[in-house]
C-alpha positions as CSV (number, residue, x, y, z in Angstrom):
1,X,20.1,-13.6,1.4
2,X,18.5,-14.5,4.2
3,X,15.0,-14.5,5.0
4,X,14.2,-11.4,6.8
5,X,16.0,-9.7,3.9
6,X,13.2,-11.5,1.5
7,X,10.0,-10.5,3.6
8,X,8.2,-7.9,2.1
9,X,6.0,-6.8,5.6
10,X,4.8,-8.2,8.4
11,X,2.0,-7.7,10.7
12,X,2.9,-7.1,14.5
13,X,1.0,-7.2,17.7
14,X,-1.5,-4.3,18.0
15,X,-4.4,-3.9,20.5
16,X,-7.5,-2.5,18.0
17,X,-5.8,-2.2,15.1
18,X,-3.8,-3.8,12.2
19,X,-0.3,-2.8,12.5
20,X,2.2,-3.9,9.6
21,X,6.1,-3.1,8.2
22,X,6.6,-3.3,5.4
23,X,10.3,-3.4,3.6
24,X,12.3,-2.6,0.0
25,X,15.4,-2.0,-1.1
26,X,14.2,1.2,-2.4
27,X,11.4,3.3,-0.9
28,X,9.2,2.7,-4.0
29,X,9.3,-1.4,-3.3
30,X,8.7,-0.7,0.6
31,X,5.7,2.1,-0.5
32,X,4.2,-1.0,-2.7
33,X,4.8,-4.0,-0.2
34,X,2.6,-1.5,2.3
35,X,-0.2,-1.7,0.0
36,X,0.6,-5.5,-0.2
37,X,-0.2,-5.5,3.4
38,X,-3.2,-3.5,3.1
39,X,-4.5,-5.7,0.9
40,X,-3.9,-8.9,2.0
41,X,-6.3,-7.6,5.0
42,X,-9.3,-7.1,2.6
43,X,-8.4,-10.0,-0.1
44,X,-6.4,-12.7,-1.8
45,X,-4.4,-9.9,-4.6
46,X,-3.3,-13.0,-6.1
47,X,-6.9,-14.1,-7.2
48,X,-7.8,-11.0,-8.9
49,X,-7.3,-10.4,-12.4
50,X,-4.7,-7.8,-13.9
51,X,-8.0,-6.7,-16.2
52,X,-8.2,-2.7,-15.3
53,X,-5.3,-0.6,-16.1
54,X,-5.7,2.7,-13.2
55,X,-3.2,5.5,-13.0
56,X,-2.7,6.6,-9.8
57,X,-0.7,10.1,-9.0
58,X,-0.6,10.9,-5.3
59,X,1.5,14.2,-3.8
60,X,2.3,14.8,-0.4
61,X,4.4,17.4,1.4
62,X,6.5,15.0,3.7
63,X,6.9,11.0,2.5
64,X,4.7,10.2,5.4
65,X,1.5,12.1,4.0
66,X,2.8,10.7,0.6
67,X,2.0,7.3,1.8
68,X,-0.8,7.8,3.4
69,X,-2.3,9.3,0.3
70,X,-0.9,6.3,-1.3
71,X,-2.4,3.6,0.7
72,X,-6.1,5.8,0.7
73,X,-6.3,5.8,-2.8
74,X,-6.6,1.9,-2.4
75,X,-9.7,2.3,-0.2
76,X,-11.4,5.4,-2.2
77,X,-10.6,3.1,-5.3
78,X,-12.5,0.1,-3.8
79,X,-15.6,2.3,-2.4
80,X,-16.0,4.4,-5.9
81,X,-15.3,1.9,-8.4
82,X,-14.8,-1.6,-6.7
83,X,-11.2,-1.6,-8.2
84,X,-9.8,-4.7,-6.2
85,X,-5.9,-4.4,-7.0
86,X,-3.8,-7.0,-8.0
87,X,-0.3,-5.2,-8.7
88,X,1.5,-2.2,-8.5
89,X,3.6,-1.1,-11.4
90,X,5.9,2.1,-13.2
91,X,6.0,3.0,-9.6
92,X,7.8,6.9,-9.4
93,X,8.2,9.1,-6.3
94,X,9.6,12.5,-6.9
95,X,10.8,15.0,-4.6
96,X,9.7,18.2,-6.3
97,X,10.2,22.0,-4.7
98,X,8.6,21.4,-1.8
99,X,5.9,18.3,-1.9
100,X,6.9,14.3,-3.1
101,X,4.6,12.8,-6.0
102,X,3.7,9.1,-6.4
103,X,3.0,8.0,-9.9
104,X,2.1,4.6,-10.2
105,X,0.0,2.4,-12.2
106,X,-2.3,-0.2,-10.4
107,X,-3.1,-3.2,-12.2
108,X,-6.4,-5.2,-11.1
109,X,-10.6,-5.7,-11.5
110,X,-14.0,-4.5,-11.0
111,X,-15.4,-6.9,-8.2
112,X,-18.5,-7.6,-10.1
113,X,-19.3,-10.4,-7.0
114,X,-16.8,-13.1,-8.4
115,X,-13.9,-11.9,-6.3
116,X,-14.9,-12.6,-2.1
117,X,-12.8,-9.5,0.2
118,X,-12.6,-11.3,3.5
119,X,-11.6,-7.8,5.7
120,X,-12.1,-4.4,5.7
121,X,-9.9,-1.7,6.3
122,X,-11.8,1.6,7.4
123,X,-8.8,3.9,7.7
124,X,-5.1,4.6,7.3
125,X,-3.5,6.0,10.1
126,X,-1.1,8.2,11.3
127,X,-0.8,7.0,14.5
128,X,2.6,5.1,14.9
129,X,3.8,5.8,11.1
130,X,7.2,5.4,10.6
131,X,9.5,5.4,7.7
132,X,13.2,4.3,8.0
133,X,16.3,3.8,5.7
134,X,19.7,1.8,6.5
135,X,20.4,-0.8,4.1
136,X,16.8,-1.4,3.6
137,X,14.1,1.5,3.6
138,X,11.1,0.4,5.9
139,X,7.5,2.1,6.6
140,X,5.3,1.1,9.2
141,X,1.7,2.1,9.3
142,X,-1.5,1.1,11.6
143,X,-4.3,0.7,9.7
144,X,-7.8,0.5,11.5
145,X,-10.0,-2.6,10.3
């Protein structure tokens, strides 16, 4: 396998903004390695402990409002609760009559001020979202920080 087949996003050159693909083998793994990426501009996912349990069910009518909804739920997770994720897990996306649900399970902690975020994301954008499958699914998103 070679690398590029192993990387699970990476960040490219955008003038305001944080821009990122992300990648999977399935559009579950590339849905989770974009919240990887939206992460890793806010904190270190590998410090935080896998405490908090938090279901998450998002729907959307198309898969790219689907993961929009998906990667807000981070941030509205953050600014009500201080949930800092760590993982995703029993990710699910269903195409149902006419919308796409997301269940998924994050796994992470309160940040009672022993985790430091070093970034903020403000927003999730639909401005240059993408999401692609030919052997490998891909979704790109702009995010603004």
């Amino acid at each position: 396998m070679s690398q590029d087949q192993k990387k699970k996003y990476q960040f490219l050159e955008h003038t305001a903004d944080a821009k990122f693909q992300a990648f999977g083998h399935s559009l579950e793994e590339a849905f989770v390695n974009a919240v990887y990426a939206t992460v890793s501009l806010m904190w270190d996912r590998e410090k935080i402990g896998r405490k908090i349990q938090q279901p998450v069910r998002v729907k959307g009518r198309d898969l790219e409002q689907l993961l929009m909804n998906f990667l807000e739920e981070i941030l509205y997770l953050l600014d009500s609760r201080m949930f800092l994720l760590h993982s995703v897990e029993k990710m699910k996306i269903l195409r149902e009559t006419d919308i796409y649900v997301l269940d998924a399970q994050f796994l992470g902690d309160i940040n009672e001020k022993r985790y430091r975020p070093h970034g903020d994301v403000k927003a999730i954008t639909y401005n240059e979202m993408e999401i692609h499958t030919n052997d490998r699914f891909m979704v790109q998103v702009v995010v603004d920080v």
